[in-house]
N, CA and C atoms as an extended XYZ file, in Angstrom:
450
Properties=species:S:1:pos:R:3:atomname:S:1:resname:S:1:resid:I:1 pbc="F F F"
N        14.020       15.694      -14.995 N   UNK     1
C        12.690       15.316      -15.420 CA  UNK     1
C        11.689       16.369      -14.976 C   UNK     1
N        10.711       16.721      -16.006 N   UNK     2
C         9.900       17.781      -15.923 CA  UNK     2
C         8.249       17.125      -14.389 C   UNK     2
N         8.615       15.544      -13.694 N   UNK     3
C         7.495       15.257      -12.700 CA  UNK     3
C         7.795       16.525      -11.474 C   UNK     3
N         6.448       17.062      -11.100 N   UNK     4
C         6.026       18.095      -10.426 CA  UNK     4
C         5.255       16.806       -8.951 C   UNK     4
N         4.434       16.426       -9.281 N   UNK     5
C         3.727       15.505       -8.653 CA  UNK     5
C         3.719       14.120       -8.852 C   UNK     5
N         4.155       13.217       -7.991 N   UNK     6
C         3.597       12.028       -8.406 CA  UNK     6
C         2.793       11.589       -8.416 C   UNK     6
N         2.515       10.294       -9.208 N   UNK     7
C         1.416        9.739       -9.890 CA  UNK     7
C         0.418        9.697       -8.631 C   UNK     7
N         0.558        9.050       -7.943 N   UNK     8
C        -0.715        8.765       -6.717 CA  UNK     8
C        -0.915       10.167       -6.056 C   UNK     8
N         0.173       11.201       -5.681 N   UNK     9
C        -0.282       12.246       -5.119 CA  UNK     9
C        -1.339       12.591       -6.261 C   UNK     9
N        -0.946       12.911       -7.414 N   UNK    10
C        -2.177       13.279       -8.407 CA  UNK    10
C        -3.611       12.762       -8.743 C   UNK    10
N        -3.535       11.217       -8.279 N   UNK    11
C        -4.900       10.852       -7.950 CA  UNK    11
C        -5.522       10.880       -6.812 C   UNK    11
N        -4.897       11.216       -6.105 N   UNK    12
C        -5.427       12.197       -4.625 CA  UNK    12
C        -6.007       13.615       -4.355 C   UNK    12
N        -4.869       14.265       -5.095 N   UNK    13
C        -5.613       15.355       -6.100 CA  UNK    13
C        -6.975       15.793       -6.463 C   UNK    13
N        -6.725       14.688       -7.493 N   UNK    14
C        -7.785       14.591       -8.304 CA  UNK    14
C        -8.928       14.103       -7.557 C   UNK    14
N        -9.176       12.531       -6.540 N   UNK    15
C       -10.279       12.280       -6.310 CA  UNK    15
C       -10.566       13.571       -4.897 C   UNK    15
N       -10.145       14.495       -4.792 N   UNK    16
C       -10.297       15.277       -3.517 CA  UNK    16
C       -10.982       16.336       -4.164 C   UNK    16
N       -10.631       16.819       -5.270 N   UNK    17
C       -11.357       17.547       -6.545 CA  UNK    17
C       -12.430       17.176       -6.938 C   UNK    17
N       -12.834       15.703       -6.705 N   UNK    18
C       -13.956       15.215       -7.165 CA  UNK    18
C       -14.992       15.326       -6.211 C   UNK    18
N       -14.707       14.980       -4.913 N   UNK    19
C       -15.173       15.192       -3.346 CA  UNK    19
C       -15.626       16.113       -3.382 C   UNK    19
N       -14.621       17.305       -3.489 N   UNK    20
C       -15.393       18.740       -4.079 CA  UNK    20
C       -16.764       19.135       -4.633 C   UNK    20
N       -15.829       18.723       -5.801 N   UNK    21
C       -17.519       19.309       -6.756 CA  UNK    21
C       -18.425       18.772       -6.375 C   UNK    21
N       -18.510       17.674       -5.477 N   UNK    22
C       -20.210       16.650       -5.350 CA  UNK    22
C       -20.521       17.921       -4.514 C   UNK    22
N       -19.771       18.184       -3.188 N   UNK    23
C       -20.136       18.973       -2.660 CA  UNK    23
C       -20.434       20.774       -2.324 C   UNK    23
N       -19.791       20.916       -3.153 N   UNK    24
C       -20.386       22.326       -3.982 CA  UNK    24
C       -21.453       21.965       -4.780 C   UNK    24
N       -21.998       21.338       -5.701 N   UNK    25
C       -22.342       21.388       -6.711 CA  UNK    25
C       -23.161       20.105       -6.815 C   UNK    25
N       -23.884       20.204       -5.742 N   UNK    26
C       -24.793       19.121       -5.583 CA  UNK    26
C       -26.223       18.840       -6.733 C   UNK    26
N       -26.393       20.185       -7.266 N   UNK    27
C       -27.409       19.893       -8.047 CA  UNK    27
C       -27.032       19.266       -9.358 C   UNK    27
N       -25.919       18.604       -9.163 N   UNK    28
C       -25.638       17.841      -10.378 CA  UNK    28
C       -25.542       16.424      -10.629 C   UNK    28
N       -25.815       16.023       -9.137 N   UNK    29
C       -26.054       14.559       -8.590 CA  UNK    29
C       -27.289       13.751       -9.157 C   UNK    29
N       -26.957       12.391       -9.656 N   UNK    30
C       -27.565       11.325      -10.143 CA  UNK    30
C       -27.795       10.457       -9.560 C   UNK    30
N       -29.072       10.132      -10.002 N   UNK    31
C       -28.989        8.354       -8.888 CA  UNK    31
C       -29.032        7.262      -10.351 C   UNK    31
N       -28.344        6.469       -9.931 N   UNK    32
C       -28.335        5.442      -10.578 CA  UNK    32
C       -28.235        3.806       -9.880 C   UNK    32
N       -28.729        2.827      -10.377 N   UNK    33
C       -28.958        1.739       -9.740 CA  UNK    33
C       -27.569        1.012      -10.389 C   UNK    33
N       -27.386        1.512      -11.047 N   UNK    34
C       -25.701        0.541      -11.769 CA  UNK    34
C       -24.278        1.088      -11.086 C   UNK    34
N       -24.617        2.128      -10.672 N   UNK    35
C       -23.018        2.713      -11.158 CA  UNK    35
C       -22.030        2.072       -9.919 C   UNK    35
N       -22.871        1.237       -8.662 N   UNK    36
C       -22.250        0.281       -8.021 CA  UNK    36
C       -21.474       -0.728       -8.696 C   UNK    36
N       -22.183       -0.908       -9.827 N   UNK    37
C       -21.578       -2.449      -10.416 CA  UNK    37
C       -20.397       -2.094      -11.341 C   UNK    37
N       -20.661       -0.849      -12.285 N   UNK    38
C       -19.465       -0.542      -12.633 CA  UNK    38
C       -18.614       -0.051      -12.306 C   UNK    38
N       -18.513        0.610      -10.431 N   UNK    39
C       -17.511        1.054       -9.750 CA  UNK    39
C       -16.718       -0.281       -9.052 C   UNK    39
N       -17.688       -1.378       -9.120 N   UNK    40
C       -16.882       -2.381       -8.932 CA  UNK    40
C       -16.240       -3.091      -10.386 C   UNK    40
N       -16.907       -3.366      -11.234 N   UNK    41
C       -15.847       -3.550      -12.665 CA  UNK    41
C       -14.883       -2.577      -12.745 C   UNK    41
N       -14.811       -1.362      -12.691 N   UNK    42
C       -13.294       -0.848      -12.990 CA  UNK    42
C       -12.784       -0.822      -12.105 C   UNK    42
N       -13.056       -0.874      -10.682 N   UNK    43
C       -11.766       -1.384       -9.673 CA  UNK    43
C       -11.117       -2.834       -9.548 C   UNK    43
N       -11.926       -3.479      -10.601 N   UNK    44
C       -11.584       -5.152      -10.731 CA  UNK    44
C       -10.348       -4.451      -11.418 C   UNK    44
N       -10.885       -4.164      -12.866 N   UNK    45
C        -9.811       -4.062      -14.141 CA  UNK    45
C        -8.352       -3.193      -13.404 C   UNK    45
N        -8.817       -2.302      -12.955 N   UNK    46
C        -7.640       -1.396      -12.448 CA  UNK    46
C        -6.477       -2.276      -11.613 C   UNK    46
N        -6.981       -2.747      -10.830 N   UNK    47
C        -6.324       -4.021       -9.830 CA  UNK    47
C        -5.875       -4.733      -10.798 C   UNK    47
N        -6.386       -5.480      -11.359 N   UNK    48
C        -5.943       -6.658      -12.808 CA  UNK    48
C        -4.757       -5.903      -13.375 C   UNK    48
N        -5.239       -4.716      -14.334 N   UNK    49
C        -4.002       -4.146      -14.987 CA  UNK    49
C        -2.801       -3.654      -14.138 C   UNK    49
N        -3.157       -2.799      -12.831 N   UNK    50
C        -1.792       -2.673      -11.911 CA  UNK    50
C        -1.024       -3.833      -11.863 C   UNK    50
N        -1.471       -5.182      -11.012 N   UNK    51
C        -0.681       -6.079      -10.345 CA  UNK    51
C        -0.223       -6.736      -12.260 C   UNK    51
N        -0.626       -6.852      -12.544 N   UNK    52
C        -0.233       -7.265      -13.783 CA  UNK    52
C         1.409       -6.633      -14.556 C   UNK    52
N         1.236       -5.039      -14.254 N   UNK    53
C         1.992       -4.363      -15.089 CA  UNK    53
C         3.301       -3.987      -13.919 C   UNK    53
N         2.743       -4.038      -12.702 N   UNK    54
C         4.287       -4.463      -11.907 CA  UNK    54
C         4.770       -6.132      -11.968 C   UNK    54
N         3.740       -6.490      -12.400 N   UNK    55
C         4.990       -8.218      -11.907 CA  UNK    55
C         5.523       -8.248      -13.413 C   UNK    55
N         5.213       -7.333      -14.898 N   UNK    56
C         5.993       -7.755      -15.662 CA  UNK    56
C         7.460       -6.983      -15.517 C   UNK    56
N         6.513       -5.641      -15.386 N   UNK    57
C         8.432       -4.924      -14.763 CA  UNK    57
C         9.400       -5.876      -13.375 C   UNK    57
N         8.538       -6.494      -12.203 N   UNK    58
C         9.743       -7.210      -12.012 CA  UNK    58
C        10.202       -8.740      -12.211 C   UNK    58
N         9.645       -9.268      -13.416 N   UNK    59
C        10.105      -10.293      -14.175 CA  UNK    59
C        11.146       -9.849      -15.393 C   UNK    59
N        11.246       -8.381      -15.597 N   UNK    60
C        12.073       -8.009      -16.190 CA  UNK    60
C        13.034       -7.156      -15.455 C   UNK    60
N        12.920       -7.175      -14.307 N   UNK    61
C        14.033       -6.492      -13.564 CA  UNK    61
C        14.161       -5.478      -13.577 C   UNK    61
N        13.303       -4.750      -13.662 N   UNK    62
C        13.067       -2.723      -14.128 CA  UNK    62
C        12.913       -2.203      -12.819 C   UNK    62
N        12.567       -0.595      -12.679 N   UNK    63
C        11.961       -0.137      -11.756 CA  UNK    63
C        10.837        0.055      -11.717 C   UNK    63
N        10.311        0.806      -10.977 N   UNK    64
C         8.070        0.692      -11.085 CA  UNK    64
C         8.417        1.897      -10.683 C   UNK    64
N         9.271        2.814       -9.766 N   UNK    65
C         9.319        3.614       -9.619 CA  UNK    65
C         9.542        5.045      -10.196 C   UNK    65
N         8.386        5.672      -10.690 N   UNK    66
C         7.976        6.552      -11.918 CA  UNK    66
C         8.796        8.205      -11.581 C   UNK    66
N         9.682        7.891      -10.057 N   UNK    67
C        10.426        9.245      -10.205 CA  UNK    67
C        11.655        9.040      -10.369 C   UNK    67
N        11.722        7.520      -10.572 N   UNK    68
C        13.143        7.317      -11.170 CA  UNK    68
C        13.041        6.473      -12.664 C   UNK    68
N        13.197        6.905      -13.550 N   UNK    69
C        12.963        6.416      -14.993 CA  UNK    69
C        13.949        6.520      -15.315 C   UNK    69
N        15.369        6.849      -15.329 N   UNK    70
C        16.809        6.871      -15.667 CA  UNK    70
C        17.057        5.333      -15.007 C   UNK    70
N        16.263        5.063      -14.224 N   UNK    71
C        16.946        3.575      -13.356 CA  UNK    71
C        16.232        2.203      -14.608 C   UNK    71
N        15.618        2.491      -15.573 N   UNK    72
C        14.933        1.497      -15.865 CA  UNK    72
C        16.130        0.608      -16.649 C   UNK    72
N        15.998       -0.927      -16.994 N   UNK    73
C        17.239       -1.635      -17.168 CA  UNK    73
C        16.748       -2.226      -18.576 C   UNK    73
N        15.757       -2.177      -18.815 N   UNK    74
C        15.195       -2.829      -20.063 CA  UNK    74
C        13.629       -2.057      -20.896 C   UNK    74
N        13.424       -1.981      -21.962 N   UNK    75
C        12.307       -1.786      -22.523 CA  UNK    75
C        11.359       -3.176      -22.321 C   UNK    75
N        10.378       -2.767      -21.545 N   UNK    76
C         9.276       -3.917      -21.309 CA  UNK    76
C         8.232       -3.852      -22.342 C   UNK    76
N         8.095       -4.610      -23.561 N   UNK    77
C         7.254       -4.860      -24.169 CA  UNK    77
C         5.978       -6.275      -24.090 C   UNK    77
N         6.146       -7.064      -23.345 N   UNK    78
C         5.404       -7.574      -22.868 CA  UNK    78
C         4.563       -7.861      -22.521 C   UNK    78
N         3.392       -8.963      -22.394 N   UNK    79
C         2.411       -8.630      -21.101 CA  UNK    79
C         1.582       -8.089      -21.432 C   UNK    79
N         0.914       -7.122      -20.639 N   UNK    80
C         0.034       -6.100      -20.275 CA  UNK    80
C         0.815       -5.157      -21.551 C   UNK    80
N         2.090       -5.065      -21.217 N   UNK    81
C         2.600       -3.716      -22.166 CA  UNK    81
C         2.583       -3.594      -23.683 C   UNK    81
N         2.547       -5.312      -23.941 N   UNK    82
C         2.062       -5.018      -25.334 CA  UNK    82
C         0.674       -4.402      -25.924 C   UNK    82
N         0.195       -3.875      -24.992 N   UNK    83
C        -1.389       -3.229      -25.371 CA  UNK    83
C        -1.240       -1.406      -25.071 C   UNK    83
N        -0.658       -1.453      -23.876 N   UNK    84
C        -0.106        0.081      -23.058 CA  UNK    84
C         0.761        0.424      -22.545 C   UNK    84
N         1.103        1.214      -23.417 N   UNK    85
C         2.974        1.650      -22.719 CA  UNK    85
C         2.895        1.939      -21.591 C   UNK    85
N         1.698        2.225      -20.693 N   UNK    86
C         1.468        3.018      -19.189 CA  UNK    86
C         0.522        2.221      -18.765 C   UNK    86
N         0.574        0.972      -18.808 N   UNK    87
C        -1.059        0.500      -17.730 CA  UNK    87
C        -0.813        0.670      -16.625 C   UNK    87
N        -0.007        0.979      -15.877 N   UNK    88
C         0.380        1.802      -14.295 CA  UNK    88
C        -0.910        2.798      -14.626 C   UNK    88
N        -0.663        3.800      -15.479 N   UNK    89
C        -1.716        5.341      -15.634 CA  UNK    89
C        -3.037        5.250      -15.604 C   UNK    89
N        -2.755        3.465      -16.586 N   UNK    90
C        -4.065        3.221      -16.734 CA  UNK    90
C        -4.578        2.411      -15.954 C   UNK    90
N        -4.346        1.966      -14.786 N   UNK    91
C        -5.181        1.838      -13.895 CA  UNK    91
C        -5.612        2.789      -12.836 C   UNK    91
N        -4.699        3.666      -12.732 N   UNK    92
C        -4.860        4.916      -11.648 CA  UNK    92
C        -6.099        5.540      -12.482 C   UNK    92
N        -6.167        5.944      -14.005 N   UNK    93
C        -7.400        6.311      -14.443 CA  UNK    93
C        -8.969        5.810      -14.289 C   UNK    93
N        -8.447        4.118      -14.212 N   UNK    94
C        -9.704        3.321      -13.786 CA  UNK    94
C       -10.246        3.856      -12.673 C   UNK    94
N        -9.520        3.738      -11.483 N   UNK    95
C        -9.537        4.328      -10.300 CA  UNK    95
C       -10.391        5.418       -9.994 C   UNK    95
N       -10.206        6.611      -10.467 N   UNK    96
C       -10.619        7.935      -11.008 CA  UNK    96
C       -11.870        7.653      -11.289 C   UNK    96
N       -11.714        7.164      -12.991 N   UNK    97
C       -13.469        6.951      -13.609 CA  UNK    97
C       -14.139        6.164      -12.172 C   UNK    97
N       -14.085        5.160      -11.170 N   UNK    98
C       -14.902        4.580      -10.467 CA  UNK    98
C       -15.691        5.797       -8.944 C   UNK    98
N       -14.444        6.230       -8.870 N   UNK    99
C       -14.423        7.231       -7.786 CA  UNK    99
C       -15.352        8.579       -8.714 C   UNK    99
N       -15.690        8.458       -9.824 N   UNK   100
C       -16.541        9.293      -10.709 CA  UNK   100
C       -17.540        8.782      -10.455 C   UNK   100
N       -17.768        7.466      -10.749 N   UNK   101
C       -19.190        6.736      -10.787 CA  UNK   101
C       -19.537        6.607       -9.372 C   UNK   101
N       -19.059        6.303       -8.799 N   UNK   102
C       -19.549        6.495       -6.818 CA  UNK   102
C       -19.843        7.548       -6.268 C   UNK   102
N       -19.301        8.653       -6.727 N   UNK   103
C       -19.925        9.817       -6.464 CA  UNK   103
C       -21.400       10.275       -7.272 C   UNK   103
N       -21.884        9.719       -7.958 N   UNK   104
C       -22.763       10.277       -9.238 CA  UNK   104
C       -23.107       11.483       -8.857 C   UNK   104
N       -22.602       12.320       -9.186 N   UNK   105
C       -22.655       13.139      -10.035 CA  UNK   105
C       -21.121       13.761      -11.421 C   UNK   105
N       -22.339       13.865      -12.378 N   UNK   106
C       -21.836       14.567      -14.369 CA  UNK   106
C       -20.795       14.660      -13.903 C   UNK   106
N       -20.257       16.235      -12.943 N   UNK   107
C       -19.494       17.394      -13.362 CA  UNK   107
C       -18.058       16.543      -12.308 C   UNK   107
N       -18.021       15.181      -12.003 N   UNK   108
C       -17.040       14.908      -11.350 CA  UNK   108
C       -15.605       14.303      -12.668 C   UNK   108
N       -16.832       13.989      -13.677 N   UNK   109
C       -16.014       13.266      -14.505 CA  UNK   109
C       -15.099       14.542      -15.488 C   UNK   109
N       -15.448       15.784      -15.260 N   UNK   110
C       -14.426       16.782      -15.823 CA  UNK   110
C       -13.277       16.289      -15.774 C   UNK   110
N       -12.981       15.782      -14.164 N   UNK   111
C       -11.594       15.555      -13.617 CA  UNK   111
C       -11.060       14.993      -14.328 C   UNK   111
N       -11.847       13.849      -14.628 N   UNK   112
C       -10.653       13.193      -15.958 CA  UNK   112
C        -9.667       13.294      -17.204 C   UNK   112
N       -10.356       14.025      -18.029 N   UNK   113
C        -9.920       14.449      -18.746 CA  UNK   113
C        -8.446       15.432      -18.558 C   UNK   113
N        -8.943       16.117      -17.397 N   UNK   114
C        -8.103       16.960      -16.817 CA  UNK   114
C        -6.620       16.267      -16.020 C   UNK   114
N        -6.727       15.080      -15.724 N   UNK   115
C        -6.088       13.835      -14.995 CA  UNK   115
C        -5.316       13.402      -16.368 C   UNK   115
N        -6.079       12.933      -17.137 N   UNK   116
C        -4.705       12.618      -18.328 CA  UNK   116
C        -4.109       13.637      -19.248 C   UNK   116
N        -4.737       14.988      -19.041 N   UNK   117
C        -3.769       15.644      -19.112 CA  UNK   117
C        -2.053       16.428      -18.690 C   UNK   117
N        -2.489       16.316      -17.280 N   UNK   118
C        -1.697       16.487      -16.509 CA  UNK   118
C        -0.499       15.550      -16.408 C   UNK   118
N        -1.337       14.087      -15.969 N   UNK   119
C         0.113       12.731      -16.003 CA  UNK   119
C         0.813       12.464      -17.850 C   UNK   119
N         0.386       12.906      -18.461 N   UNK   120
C         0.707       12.659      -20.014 CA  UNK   120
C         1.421       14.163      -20.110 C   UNK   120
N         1.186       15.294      -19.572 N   UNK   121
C         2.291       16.150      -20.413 CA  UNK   121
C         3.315       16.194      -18.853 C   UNK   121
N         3.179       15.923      -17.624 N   UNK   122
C         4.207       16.468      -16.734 CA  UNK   122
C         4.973       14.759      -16.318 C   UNK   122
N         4.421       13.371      -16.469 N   UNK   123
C         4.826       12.764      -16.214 CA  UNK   123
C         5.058       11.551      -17.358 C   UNK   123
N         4.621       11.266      -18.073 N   UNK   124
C         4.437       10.440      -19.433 CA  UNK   124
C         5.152       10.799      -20.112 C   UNK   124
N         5.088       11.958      -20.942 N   UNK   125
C         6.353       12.592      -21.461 CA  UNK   125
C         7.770       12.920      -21.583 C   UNK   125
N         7.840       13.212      -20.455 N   UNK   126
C         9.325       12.989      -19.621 CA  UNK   126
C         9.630       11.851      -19.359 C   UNK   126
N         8.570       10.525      -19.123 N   UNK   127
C         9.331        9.326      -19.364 CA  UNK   127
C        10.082        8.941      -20.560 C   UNK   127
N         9.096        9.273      -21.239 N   UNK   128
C         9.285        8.982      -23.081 CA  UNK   128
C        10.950        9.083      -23.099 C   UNK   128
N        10.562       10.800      -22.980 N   UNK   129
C        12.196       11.297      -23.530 CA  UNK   129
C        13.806       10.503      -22.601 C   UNK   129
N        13.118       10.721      -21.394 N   UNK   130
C        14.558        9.786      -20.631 CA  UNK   130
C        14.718        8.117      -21.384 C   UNK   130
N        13.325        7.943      -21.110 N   UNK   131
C        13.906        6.286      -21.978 CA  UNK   131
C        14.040        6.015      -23.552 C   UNK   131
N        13.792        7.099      -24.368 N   UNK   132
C        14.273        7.144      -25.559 CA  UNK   132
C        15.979        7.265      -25.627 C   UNK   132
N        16.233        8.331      -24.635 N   UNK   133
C        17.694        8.669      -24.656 CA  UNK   133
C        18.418        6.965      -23.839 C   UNK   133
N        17.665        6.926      -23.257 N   UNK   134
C        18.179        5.038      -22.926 CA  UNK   134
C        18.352        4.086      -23.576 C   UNK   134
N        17.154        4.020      -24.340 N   UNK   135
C        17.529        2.643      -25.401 CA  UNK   135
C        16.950        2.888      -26.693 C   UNK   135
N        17.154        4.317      -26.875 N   UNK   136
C        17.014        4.815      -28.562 CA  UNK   136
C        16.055        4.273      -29.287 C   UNK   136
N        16.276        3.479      -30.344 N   UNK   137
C        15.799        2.806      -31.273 CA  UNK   137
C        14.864        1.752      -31.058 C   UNK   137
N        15.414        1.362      -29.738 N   UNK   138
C        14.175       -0.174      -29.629 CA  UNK   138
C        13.202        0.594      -28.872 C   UNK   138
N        13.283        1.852      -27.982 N   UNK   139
C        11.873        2.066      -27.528 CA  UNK   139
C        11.269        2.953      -28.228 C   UNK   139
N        11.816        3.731      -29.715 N   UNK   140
C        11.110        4.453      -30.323 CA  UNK   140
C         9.798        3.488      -31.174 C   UNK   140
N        10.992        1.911      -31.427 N   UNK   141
C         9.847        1.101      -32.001 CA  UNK   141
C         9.017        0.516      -31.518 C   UNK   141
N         8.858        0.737      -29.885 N   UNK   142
C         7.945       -0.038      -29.418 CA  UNK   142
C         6.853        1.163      -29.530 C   UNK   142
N         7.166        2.629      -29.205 N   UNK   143
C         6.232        3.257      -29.285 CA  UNK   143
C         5.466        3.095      -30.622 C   UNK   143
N         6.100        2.936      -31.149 N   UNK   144
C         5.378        2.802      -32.932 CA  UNK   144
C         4.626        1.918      -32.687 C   UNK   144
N         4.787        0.764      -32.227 N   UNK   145
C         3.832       -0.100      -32.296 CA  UNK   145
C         2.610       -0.431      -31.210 C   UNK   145
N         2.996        0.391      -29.974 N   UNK   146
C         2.044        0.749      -29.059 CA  UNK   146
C         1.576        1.602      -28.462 C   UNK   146
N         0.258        2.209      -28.455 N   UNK   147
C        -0.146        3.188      -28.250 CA  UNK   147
C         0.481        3.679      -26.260 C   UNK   147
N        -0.360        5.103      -26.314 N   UNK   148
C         0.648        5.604      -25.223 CA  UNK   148
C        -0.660        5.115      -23.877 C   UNK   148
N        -1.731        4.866      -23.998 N   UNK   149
C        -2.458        4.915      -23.320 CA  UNK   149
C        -3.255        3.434      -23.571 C   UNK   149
N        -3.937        3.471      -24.543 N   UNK   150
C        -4.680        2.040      -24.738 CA  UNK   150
C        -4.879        1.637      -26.411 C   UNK   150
């Protein structure tokens, strides 16, 4: 498998990158009277979609563990998963965007973009392909029918 980093080292990464730029690059800082409330809404959702998207993998008896994807025992369509093949990603992204909004400042939210690039071509991808070669046909059709992200 082409994973370099795992998922949480990469949002460590990333929010340490974000830490950064506030502090280099202070003249890019915002004040805002909200961005409390929506750093607390997407750490709700993020929490919601995590605990959500591990108890369906272990009601289906899978692994959660994203450096072992050869171990998985079933295609989980389910749940949470019938909306996102990755709500694991996608809550670590929530995560991210909040740790964006708590910092206010613009130039933190680059990271993002840059964040699903990274877990979508070095770790997402390489899931794909191992669990395609796993259960062929039924997870090519789930991809068909569900997007990779949201």
């Amino acid at each position: 498998m082409e994973l370099k980093i795992i998922p949480v080292v990469q949002v460590l990464i990333a929010a340490l990158l974000m830490f950064l730029i506030t502090k280099l690059m202070p003249m890019f800082n915002y004040l805002s009277n909200f961005s409390y409330r929506i750093v607390t809404l997407l750490l709700f959702f993020a929490a919601l979609i995590g605990i959500l998207a591990i108890y369906c993998f272990r009601i289906n008896k899978t692994t959660v563990d994203p450096r072992l994807p050869e171990k998985a025992s079933t295609v989980v369509d389910s749940g949470i998963y019938r909306y996102s093949r990755n709500p694991m990603y996608l809550a670590l992204l929530l995560v991210l965007l909040s740790i964006a909004f708590s910092l206010q400042n613009i130039m933190t939210f680059l990271i993002i973009p840059l964040f699903i690039f990274y877990i979508t071509r070095y770790q997402i991808i390489a899931e794909e392909r191992m669990l395609i070669t796993l259960f062929g046909e039924d997870y090519k059709l789930y991809c068909r029918k569900v997007r990779r992200w949201l």
